[in-house]
VOPAVO-301912 format. One record per residue (C-alpha): residue in three letters; x, y, z. Coordinates in pm, whole numbers, plus 50000, padded with zeros to 5 digits. Last residue first. Layout:
REM residues N
AlaXYZ
...
END
This chain:
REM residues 144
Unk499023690130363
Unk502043708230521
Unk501293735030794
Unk503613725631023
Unk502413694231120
Unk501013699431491
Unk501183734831529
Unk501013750731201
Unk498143725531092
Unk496613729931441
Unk495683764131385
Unk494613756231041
Unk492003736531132
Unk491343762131473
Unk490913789631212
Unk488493768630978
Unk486203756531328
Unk486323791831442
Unk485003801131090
Unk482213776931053
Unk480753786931417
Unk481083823431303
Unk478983818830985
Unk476363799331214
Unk476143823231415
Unk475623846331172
Unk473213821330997
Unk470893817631340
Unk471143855131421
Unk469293865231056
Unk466983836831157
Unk466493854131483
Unk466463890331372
Unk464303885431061
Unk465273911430825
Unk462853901930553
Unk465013907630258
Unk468513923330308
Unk469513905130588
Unk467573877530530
Unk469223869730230
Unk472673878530327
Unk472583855430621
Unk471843830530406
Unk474663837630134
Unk476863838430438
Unk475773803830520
Unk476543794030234
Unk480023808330211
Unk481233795530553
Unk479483758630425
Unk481653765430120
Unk484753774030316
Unk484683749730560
Unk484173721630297
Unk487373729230143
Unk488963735930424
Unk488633703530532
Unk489113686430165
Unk493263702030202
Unk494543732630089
Unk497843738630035
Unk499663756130354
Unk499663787330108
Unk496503782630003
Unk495143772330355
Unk496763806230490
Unk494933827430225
Unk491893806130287
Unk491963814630645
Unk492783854230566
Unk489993852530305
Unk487933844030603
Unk488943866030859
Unk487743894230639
Unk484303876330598
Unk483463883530923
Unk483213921730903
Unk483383935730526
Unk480553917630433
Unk478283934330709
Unk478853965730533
Unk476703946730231
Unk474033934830448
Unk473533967230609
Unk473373985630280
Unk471033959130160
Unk469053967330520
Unk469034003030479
Unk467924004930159
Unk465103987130210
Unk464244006630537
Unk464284041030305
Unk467244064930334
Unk467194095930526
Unk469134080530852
Unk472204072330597
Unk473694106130660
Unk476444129230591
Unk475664136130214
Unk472054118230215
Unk469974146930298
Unk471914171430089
Unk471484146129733
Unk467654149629778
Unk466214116029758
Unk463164113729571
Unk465074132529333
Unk464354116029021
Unk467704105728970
Unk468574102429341
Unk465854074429434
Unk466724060029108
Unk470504058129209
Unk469404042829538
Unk467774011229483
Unk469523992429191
Unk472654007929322
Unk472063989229644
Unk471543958829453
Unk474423960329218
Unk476303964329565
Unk474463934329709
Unk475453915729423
Unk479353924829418
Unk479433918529794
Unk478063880929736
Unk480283879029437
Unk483443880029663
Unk482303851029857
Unk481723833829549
Unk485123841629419
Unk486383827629773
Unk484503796829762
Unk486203791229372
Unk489613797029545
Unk488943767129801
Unk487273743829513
Unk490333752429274
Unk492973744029533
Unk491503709929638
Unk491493699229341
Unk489143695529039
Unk488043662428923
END
């Protein structure tokens, strides 16, 4: 069975992917829009108010991976070098699924509330990973 290690750095690829997806994504939607000038190249140099609402919400969603998830690679940087433990383990992945939810909504329907629900639910999930590790420097100095 894989350890500890290999679960926390897989979360983090997966994170990563998210990004990578909604990227491909926005691509998917805007470089057609350019090609066949849909979307003149001056309206869009200094501006994201031209674009369409469903690019606006994948480009949304993918900005928004560049907020919150930045303090978690920084928790599973410290778990890796504290050495990772099943706790941050499942942080991670229920960090990373819920970002994969709030992802989804962000860039699909848009739904305020639910889109709320998994931020919160994001940030919830990453207090609880900070104050983990928190207390692994404090209380046993970071060992396993």
């Amino acid at each position: 069975m894989p350890q500890p290690t290999t679960w926390l750095v897989a979360a983090v690829l997966v994170q990563g992917l998210i990004a990578f997806v909604l990227l491909w994504v926005l691509g998917a939607i805007r470089v057609p829009m350019v090609a066949s000038g849909r979307m003149p190249m001056r309206d869009i140099a200094l501006s994201r108010e031209p674009w369409p609402e469903q690019e606006k919400r994948v480009s949304n969603a993918f900005d928004n991976q560049f907020q919150l998830p930045v303090l978690f690679y920084v928790a599973c940087g410290l778990a890796l070098y504290f050495g990772p433990g099943w706790i941050e383990v499942v942080l991670a992945w229920l960090f990373v699924l819920a970002r994969i939810l709030h992802a989804l909504v962000f860039a699909t329907t848009n739904n305020v509330v639910q889109r709320f629900s998994a931020y919160t639910a994001c940030f919830a999930v990453l207090v609880a990973f900070w104050i983990d590790l928190i207390v692994r420097l404090v209380l046993v100095g970071g060992s396993p």
